[in-house]
Phi, psi and omega in degrees: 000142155299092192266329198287144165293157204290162164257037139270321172281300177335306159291314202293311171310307172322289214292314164024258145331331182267327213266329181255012150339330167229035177276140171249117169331329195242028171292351162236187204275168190283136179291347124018270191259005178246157196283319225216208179299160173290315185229167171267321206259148153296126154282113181320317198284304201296324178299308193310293184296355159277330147306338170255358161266024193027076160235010168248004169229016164331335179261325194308145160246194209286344160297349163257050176066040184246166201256341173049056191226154190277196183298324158306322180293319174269354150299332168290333167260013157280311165303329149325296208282332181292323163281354150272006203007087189285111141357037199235176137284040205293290144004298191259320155338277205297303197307339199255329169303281145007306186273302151327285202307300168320324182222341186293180184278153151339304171303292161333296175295329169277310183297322201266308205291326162346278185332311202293303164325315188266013178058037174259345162219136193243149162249152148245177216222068166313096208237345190261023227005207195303327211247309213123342198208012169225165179333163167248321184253047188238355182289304217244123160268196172192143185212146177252154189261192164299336171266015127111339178304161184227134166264128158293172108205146202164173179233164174230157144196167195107350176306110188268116218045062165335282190310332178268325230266122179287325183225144153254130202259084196255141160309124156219148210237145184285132201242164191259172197119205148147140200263140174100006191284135167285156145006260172325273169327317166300323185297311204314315216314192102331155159282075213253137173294153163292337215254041152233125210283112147285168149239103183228150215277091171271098199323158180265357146268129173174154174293138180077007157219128179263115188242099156303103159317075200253164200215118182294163172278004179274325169109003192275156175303064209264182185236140142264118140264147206236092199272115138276115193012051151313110177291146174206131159286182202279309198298346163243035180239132187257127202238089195219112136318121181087352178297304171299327197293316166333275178311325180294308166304334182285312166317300184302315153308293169304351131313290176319331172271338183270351181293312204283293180346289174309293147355296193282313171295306166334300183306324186274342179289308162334310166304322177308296183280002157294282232276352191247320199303120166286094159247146178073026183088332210233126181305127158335323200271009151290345181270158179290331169307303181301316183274351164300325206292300177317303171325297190273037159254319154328300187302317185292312180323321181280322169290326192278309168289316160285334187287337226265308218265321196281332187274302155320314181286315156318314203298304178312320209266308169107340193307176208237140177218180184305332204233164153000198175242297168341311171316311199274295207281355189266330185287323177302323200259004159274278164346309158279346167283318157318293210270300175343302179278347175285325193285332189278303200310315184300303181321326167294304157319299177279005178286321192069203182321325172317307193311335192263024172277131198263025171265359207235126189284347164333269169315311180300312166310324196279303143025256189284005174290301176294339159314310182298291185324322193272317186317136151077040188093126182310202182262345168307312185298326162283321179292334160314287196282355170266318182298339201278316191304330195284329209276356204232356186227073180290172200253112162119000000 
């Protein structure tokens, strides 16, 4: 068997590496020392260069100007992005782009994915529901209107980079009714479940949506969106099986890459800072206490990067296993919740006071680690949903 990556992801990894090569991590104030967001914005300049390194159409094919390459090629340049912790929307733009191609309308996939690619329209992912800790697509409902249209109304929060953002792809699951509908026109419809999950591309200006201003522990700029009967037309509603579900895991496995990432950076910066700090004569990173701590923050890396790369690959492949696809990705992301955080804390530890110096990239890692870990759900959570999967797939 073949483990090494294609020399397209591989490349897809290179070009990365060059556009972020000259990100500094503490390039906006510190989440520390500002009241309110580190920024109002994403940084513009590194999107434009991720754009022209063509890394913002990596899933796209090449007929809207994409690389037509999978979910592995872009973890790897989520992980890339993730040791400089870049500001971009990279994640959720491609997954929601993606997703258009896959399941949107004709209309929608000619307006947009073009765009999406040349970093001229950006998306976002309303993934977290009302709370943070229930369904996303259970935040929101849709009624289709008389006019064939479907009305929102929910709230989402936690949407990260709203504000920025020209469309947000929020879940919502269709409810039967709809106001002004005749007779006829109920009957003329489809039939709708409770339990079926739309997707709508929802502008980030548009009537009946309101965006509430929430602050990440990362210090970044996130929304409550807020739907009052937000109208969206049938052409920017993805009515598909399997489309939210799709999206989510795709999210989800890419978080798991900015987790390993973050994690990879973190460690190596630890080391760094082990092998020069001196106590007794000697660096630190001689005592033993200190290189066991390191040794096992090592192993989570290594766990975190195979469960990570094998659920990627379920995803990419389509391949059939004892459990989901689903399956592969709740473990990883137990693996990144987890590990993420053993890795900022033991660092912090071995910085000893240095690490919390806000002069120091430290506290910024630590930071956005805990974001990653709680994003699209901890590891208690996964760890639910797995137990709920075995039971319904027993193994042997």
């Amino acid at each position: 068997m073949d483990f090494t990556f294609t020399e397209e992801q591989q490349a897809a990894a290179e070009a990365a590496r060059a556009v972020f090569a000259g990100v500094a991590p503490d390039g906006v104030p510190s989440p520390s020392l500002v009241p309110g967001a580190v920024a109002d914005d994403f940084d513009r300049a590194l999107w434009t260069r991720l754009a022209d390194a063509d890394l913002l159409s990596l899933l796209l094919d090449p007929s809207y100007g994409g690389s037509g390459l999978d979910a592995i090629a872009l973890c790897l340049v989520l992980r890339e992005s993730a040791k400089v912790l870049a500001r971009v929307p990279l994640l959720e733009s491609s997954a929601a782009a993606a997703t258009v191609q896959a399941y949107g309308s004709e209309e929608a996939r000619a307006d947009l994915l073009t765009r999406v690619g040349r970093g001229e329209v950006v998306l976002s992912v309303a993934a977290h529901g009302r709370t943070g800790h229930d369904p996303a697509e259970l935040a929101v409902t849709a009624q289709r209107d008389a006019d064939g249209a479907w009305v929102l109304d929910g709230v989402q929060t936690a949407v990260p980079w709203a504000y920025n953002a020209d469309y947000i792809v929020v879940p919502a699951t269709a409810v039967a009714g709809g106001a002004g509908l005749t007779e006829a026109q109920h009957t003329a419809m489809a039939p709708v479940g409770t339990d079926r999950v739309l997707l709508a591309l929802v502008p980030r200006v548009h009537e009946g949506v309101v965006l509430a201003e929430q602050i990440s522990t990362a210090g970044e700029r996130l929304a409550e969106l807020r739907l009052d009967s937000a109208r969206i037309p049938a052409r920017d509603v993805i009515d598909a099986d399997g489309a939210w579900e799709g999206l989510r895991e795709l999210l989800t496995i890419g978080t798991c890459a900015l987790a390993l990432g973050l994690g990879e950076g973190v460690l190596t910066m630890t080391g760094e800072y082990a092998g020069k700090r001196e106590q007794f004569g000697h660096p630190i990173a001689s005592f033993q206490a200190v290189a066991v701590q390191a040794a096992d923050r090592y192993i989570d890396l290594r766990a975190m990067e195979a469960t990570l790369w094998q659920a990627a690959w379920r995803i990419s492949s389509g391949a059939t296993g004892a459990l989901p696809p689903a399956g592969d990705v709740a473990v990883a992301k137990i693996w990144a919740s987890e590990g993420v955080r053993r890795v900022v804390q033991t660092a912090q530890h071995l910085h000893g006071g240095f690490g919390a110096d806000v002069e120091y990239p430290l506290h910024r890692y630590h930071a956005w680690a805990k974001h990653l870990e709680l994003s699209l759900g901890p590891a208690a959570t996964h760890e639910e949903f797995l137990g709920d999967l075995l039971a319904a797939h027993p193994l042997g």
